[in-house]
C-alpha positions in Angstrom: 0.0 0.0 0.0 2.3 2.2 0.9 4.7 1.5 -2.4 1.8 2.5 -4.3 1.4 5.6 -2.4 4.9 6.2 -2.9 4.1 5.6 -6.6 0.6 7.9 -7.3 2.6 11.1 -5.7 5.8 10.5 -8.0 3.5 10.1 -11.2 1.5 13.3 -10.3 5.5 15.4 -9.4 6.4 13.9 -12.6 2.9 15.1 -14.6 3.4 18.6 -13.2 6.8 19.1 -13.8 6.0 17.9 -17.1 3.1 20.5 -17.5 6.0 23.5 -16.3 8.5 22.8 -18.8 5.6 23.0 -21.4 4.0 26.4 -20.4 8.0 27.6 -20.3 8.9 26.5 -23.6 5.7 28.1 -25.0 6.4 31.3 -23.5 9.9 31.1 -24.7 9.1 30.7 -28.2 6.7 33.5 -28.2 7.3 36.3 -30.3 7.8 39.8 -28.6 5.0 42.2 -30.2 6.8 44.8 -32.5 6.9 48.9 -31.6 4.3 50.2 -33.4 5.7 53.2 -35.8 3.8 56.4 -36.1 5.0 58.1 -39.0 5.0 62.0 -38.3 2.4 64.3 -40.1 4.0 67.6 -42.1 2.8 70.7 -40.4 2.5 73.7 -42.4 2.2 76.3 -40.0 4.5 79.1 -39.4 6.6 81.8 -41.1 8.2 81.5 -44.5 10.8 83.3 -47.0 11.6 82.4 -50.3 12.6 83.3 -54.0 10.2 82.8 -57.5 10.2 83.6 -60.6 8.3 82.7 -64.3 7.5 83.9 -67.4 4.7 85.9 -68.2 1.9 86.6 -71.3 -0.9 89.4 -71.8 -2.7 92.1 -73.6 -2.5 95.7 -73.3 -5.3 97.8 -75.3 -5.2 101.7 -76.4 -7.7 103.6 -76.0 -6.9 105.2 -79.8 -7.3 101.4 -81.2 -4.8 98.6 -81.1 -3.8 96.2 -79.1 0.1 95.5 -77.8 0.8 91.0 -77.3 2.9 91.1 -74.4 5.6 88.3 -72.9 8.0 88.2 -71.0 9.6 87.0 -67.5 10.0 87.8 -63.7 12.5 87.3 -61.0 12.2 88.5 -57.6 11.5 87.4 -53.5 8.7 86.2 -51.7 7.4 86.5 -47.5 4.4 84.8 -46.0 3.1 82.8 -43.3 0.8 79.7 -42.6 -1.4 78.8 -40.4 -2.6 75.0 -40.4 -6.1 73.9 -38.8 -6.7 70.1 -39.8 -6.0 69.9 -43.2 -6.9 73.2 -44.2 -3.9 76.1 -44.2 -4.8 79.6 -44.6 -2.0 81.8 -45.7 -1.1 85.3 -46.1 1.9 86.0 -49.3 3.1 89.2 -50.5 6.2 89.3 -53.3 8.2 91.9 -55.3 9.8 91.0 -58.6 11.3 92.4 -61.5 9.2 92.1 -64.5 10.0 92.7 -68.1 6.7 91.6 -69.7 6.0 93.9 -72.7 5.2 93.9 -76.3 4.2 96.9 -79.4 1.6 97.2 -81.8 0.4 100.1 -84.5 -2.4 101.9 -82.8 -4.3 105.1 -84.2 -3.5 106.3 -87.6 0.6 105.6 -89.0 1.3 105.0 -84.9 2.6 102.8 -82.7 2.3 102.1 -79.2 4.2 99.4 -76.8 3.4 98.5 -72.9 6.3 97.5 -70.8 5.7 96.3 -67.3 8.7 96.6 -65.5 7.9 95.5 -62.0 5.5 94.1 -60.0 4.0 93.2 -56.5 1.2 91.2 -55.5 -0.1 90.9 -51.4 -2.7 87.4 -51.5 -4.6 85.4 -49.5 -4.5 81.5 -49.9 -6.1 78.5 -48.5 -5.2 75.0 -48.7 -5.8 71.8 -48.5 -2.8 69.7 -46.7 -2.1 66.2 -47.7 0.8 65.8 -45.1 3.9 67.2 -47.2 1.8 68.7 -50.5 -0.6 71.2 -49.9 -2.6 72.3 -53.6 -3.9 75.6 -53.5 -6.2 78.5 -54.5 -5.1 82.6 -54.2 -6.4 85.7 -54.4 -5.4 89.5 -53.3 -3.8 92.7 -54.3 -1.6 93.3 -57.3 0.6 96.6 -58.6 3.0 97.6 -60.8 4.8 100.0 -63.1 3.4 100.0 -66.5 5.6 102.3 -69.0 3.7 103.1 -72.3 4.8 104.5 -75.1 2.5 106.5 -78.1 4.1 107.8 -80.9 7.6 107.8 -79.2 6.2 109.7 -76.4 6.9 107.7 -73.0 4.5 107.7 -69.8 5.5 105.2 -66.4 2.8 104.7 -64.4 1.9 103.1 -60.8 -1.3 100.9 -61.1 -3.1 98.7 -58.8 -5.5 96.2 -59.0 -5.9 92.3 -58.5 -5.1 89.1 -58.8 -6.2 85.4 -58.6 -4.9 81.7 -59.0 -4.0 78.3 -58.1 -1.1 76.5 -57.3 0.3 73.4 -55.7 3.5 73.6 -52.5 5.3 70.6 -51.9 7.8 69.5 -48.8 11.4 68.4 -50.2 13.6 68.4 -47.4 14.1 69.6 -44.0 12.6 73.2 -44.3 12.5 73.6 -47.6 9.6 73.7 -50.0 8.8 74.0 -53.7 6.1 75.6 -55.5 4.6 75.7 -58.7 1.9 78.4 -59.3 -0.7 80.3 -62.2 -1.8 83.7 -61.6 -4.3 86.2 -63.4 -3.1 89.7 -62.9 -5.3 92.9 -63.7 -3.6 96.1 -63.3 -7.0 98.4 -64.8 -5.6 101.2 -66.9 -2.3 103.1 -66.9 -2.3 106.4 -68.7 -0.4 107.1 -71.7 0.7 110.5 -73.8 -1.8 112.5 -75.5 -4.6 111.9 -73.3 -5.2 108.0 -73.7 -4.9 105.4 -71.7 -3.8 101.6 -71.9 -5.2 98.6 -69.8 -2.7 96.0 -68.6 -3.8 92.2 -68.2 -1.4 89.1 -67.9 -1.4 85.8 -67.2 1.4 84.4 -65.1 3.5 80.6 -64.6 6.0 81.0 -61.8 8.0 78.3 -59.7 9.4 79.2 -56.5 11.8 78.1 -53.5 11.2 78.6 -49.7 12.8 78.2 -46.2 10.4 77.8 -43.5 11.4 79.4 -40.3 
C-alpha cells in the first residue's frame, strides 16, 4: 500500500513538472510584439521666406485702337506665413519681382504704341488643403506695378493697382525647404499714356518658387 502511495505522488511530481516545462517553452518561443511606428504628419504652419520667378503673357489695349501681345519674364523674393487647422492652411503671401513683360503694336493712324511692365508686387490670400507634405492651393489679393507706355515715341510710367487670382500646388522636399509651382491672373485696370489716352494692362502668369520655413 504504501509503495503505491509512494508511486501515485511520484506520477502526479512527474505530470506537473512535465506541465511547467511545457508552459515555459511556450512562452519562450513566443514572439515579442513589434513597436508600433507612427510616421510624423508635415505641419505647415509658421513663417516662410523664399525666392520665385516665371515667365509671363498678356494684352495691353489703347484707347486710340490697337492692341500690344505682351511676354516676358520675372524674377524676384517672396514673405508669408501659414497657419494649419486640420488639413486646411490659410496663408497670407506678398512678393516683389522684377518684370519685363512687354510687347508693341500700331495703334491710331501711322502710330505705334508698346506696354512695358517693369515690375510688380502682389499681397494674396491663400487656402489650402494639406495632404501631409503637399498642400494644392487656391489665391487671391492685391496686385501693382509699373506700367511704361509709349504713343508715338512719347513715353509715360505709371503706378497701377489692381488684383489678382490663381492656383497653385507647395510641396515638402527636405528639412525646411519647399517647392512651388503656381498660375496667376493679374489685372492692373488702366495706366495712362501720352496725349490723353490710356492703356489697360492684363497678364497671365507661370512662376515656380523656392522657400525656407522658419
Amino acid at each position: 500500500m504504501k509503495n503505491l502511495l509512494l508511486a501515485g505522488v511520484g506520477l502526479l511530481a512527474l505530470g506537473v513538472a512535465s506541465a511547467s516545462a511545457a508552459d515555459i517553452q511556450r512562452r519562450a518561443v513566443m514572439p515579442a510584439k513589434a513597436v508600433e511606428y507612427v510616421a510624423q504628419v508635415y505641419n505647415w504652419t509658421g513663417f516662410y521666406a523664399g525666392i520665385q520667378g516665371g515667365g509671363g503673357w498678356g494684352r495691353s489695349d489703347y484707347s486710340i485702337g490697337g492692341n500690344a501681345r505682351l511676354n516676358g519674364g520675372l524674377i524676384g523674393g517672396t514673405l508669408g506665413y501659414n497657419w494649419q487647422s486640420g488639413p486646411l492652411v490659410y496663408g497670407l503671401e506678398t512678393d516683389l519681382a522684377f518684370a519685363n513683360i512687354s510687347g508693341s503694336s500700331g495703334c491710331g493712324i501711322a502710330t505705334s504704341c508698346s506696354t512695358r511692365n517693369n515690375w510688380l508686387g502682389t499681397t494674396r490670400l491663400r487656402l489650402g488643403y494639406a495632404m501631409d507634405r503637399w498642400m494644392p492651393y487656391v489665391t487671391g489679393g492685391f496686385a501693382y506695378g509699373g506700367v511704361k507706355t509709349s504713343v508715338a515715341g512719347a513715353d509715360r510710367s505709371d503706378t497701377k493697382g489692381g488684383w489678382t487670382a490663381g492656383v497653385g500646388i507647395e510641396a515638402a522636399i527636405a528639412g525646411p525647404w519647399t517647392a512651388k509651382v503656381e498660375y496667376l491672373h493679374v489685372d492692373l485696370g488702366n495706366a495712362d499714356a501720352a496725349f490723353g489716352t490710356t492703356a489697360n494692362y492684363r497678364s497671365d502668369l507661370v512662376r515656380a518658387g523656392l522657400n525656407y520655413r522658419f
